[in-house]
N, C-alpha and C positions, 0 to 999 in steps of 0.2 A: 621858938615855935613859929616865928612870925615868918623867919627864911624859908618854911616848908610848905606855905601857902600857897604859891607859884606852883611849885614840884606837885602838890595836893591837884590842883586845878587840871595842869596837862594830865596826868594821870586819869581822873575823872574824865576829862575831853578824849584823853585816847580810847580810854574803855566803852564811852556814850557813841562817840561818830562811829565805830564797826556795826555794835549791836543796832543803833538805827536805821542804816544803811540797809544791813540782812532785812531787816523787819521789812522794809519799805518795797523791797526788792520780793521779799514774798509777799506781800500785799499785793504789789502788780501784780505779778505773777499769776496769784489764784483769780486777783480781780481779771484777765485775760481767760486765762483756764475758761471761766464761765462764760462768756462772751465767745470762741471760736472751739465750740466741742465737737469737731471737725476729726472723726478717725483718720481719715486718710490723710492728714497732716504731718500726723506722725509717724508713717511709713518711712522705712528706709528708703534714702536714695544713692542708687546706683549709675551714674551717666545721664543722669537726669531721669530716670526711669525708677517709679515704684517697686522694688523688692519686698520676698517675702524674710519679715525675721528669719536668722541665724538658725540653723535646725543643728549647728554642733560648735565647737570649741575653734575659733580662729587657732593657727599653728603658734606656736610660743619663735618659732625662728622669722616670722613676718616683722615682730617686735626687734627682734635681735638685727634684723638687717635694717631696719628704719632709724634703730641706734647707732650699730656702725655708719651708716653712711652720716648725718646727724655728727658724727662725733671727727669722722675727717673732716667733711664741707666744711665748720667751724676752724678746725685747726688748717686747710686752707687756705681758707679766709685772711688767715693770722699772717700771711706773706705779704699782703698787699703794703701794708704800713710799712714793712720792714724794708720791699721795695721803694716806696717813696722816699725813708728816711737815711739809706744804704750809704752813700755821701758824706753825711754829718758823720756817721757810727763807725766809720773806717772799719778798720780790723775786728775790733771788740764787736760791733755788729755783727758781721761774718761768722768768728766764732761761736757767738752765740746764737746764731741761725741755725750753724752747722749742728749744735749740740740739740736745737729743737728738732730737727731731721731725722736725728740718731733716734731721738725718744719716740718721734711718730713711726720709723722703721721699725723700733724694736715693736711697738703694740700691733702696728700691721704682721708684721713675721707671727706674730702671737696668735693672733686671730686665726690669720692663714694655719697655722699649726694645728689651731684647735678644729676647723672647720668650719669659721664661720660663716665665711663668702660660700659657704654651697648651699645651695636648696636642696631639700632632700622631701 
């Protein structure tokens, strides 16, 4: 029983530092709240200018294009290393560049297929 002491303890610390954390962080929070009851605070901002709330549903394809793009930049991204390290990886590098290419073509051709790149 004496082995599970340690195991007991981290476990009680992990569970203790979130729940205090939240606590601590809504305590600020409300303790602010009352201190700056300031509406015009919380207006949205547009280009640095006050908007009025959302009067309908933003489009569900503004999500769809902030993912695609999001999801090439990253895999983009992912040449840079493979450029610096191209030397060292001879062949076997290349190959498996090539085979990343194939896999970002096919999901582009995909997308393109389906219509995601259009605003509609």
């Amino acid at each position: 029983m004496e082995s599970y002491l340690p195991v007991l303890i981290y476990l009680g610390v992990a569970l203790a530092v979130p729940i205090l954390i939240t606590g601590l962080i809504e305590f600020l929070a409300r303790a602010r709240r009352a201190r700056h009851n300031d509406p015009a605070k919380y207006l949205t901002y547009e280009s640095g200018y006050p908007t009025p709330p959302l009067t309908g549903r933003i489009p569900v394809q503004f999500y769809l294009v902030a993912m695609l793009f999001v999801i090439f930049d990253v895999e983009a991204a992912a040449f840079y290393p493979w450029a610096v390290t191209l030397r060292r990886l001879g062949a076997f590098g290349l190959w498996e560049v090539v085979a990343f290419v194939l896999v970002l073509a096919i999901g582009y051709a995909y997308v393109w297929k389906k219509g995601g790149f259009q605003w509609r």
